[in-house]
N, C-alpha and C positions, 0 to 999 in steps of 0.2 A: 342497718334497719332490719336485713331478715333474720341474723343470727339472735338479736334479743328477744325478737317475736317466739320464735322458735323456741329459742329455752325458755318464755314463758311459757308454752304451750309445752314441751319439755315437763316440766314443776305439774303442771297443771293435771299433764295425765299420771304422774307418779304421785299427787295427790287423790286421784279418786281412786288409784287402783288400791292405796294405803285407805281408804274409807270404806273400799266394797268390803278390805279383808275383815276390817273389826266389825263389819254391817252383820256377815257370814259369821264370823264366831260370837258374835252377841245373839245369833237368830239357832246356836246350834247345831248349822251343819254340818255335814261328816263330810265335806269340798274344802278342802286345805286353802289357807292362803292365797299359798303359791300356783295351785291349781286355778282358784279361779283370776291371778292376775297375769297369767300366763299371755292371753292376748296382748294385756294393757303393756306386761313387759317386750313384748316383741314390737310394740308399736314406739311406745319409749325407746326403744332400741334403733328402732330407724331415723326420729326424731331429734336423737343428738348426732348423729352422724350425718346427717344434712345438714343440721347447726353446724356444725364443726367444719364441713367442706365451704360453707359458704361463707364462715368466720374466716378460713386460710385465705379462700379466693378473695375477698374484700380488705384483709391487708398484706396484699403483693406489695412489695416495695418498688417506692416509681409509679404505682399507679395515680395516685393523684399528681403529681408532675407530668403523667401524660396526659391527662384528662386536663390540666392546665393549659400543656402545649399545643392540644387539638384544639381548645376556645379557645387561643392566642391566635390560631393558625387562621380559625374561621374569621374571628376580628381582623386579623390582619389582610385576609383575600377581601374582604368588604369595605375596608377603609381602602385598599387600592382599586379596589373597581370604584368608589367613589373620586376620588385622586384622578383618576383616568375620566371619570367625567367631565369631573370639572376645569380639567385642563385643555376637552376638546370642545368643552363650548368656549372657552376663552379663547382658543385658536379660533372658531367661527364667527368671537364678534372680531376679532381680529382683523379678520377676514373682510369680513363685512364693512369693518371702517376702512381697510386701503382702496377698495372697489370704488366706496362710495367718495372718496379721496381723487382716483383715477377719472371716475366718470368726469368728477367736474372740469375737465380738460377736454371732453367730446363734444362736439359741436351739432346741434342737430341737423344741420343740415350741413355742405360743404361751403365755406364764405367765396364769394364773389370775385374776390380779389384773389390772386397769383400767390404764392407766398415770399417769390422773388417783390413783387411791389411791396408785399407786406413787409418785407425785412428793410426793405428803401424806406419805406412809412416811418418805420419804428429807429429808425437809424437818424432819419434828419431831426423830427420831433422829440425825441429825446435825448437829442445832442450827448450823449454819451461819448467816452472814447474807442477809437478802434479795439481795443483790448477786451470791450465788453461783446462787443461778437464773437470772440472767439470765448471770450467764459460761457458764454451764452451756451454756446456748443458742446463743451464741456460738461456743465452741469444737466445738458440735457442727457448727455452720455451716461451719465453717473444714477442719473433718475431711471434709464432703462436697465444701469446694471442691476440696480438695487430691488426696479420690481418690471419683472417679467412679464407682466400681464399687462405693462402700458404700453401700447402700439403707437409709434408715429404713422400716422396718414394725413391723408388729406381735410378728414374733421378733428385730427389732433394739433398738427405739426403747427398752426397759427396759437393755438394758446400758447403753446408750451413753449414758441418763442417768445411771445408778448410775456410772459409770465417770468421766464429765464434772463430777459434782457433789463426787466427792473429788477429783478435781485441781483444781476452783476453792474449795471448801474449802482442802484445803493453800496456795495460790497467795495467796485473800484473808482469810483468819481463821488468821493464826497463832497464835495465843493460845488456839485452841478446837479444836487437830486431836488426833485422836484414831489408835491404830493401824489398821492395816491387817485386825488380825481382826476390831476394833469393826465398821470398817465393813461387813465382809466380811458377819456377821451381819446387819446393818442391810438391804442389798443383796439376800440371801435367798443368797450367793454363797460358795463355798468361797475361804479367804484366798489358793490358789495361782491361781485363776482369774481374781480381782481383783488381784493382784500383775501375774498376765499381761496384764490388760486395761490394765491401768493403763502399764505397761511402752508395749503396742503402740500404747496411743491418742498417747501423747508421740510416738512416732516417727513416725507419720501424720499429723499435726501439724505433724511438724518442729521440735517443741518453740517453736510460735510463740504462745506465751503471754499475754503481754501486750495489753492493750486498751486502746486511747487513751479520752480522756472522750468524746469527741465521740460514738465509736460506741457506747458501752456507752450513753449518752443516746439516744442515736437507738432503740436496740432499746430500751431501758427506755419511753421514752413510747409506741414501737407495742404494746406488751404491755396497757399502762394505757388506753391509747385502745382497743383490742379486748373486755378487759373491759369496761368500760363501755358500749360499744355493745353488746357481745352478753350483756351480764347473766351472763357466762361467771368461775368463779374464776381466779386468775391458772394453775391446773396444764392446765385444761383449753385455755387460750391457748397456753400455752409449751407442752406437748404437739402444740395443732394446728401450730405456725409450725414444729417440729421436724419435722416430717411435711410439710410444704407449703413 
């Protein structure tokens, strides 16, 4: 852009300075040509030499490759800070769905009932087999390895059994399941509540279900070894190890 500008301007003063000279010898004077283009030529003079430095300077070679690579650069820091957006509000609703996943396992208030009766409740009424208390246990394991921010306590540890003992019901007594209102009643729990719990506890999980023999022996003898030592029923073991 400046180098054209320039030599027209360049042309332009080498043009009047060539109009003043035939102005001057059409009019007579005894002022030579060259005398009076003398200015125009010194200023002509500086006028291609500025053309010419800024002609060289504009094509450096490489320099539009680097004026590429800098808009590349800036595009690409923009497209990652956008990247980085929207990967930590996705982390947040994330977030925000396991919490609201978790809560519905808290109880508002602490239930009335023991969780040793509670696990007697839920043990004769849903006729399950012995094996489903200890998945029971199991899966509750797996639900606090997987998220860290769900607490057993005392406004938890009743769902989270009621809720573990029909999915390992369903899971190992197919022969003996029952619907989701039976249980619901059994539970002390409305059927939409246990629908829901039952929904969130799978997906906190990860729907990782299965239990090799190995493990399921390994928690079965520490349950029977803890009875025995501590003269304690199996509800009040499985209770304490869910807590501890």
């Amino acid at each position: 852009m400046f180098p054209a500008s320039l030599t027209s301007q360049a042309s332009m003063t080498e043009n009047k300075c060539t109009l003043a000279a035939a102005t001057f010898a059409q009019s007579g004077s005894s002022v030579s040509s060259t005398e009076i283009c003398t200015e125009a030529a010194e200023s002509l003079s500086k006028v291609r030499s500025l053309s010419k430095a800024l002609s060289d300077a504009t094509s450096v070679p490489g320099s539009e490759c680097d004026a590429d690579v800098l808009s590349n650069a800036g595009s690409s820091s923009s497209d990652d800070d956008t990247q980085s957006g929207i990967s930590e509000a996705q982390d947040e609703k994330q977030h925000i769905s396991m919490q609201r996943m978790i809560n519905s396992f808290v109880s508002v208030s602490e239930p009335p009932i023991s969780i040793e009766d509670y696990l007697q409740r839920l043990w004769k009424h849903c006729k399950c087999s012995d094996s489903c208390h200890i998945l029971a246990l199991i899966y509750i394991d797996r639900l606090i390895e997987t998220c860290p921010n769900m607490a057993v306590t005392p406004l938890t540890i009743h769902r989270l059994f009621a809720t573990a003992t029909v999915v390992s019901a369903k899971i190992q007594d197919d022969d003996s399941q029952y619907p989701n209102s039976y249980y619901a009643k059994v539970c002390g729990l409305s059927v939409l509540q246990l629908n829901s719990m039952e929904a969130n506890f799978m997906s906190l999980v990860a729907w990782n279900l299965f239990v090799h023999q190995e493990e399921y022996d390994e928690r079965l003898n520490q349950v029977e070894s803890l009875c025995a030592s501590w003269g304690l029923p199996a509800a009040s073991v499985i209770a304490h190890l869910a807590m501890h």
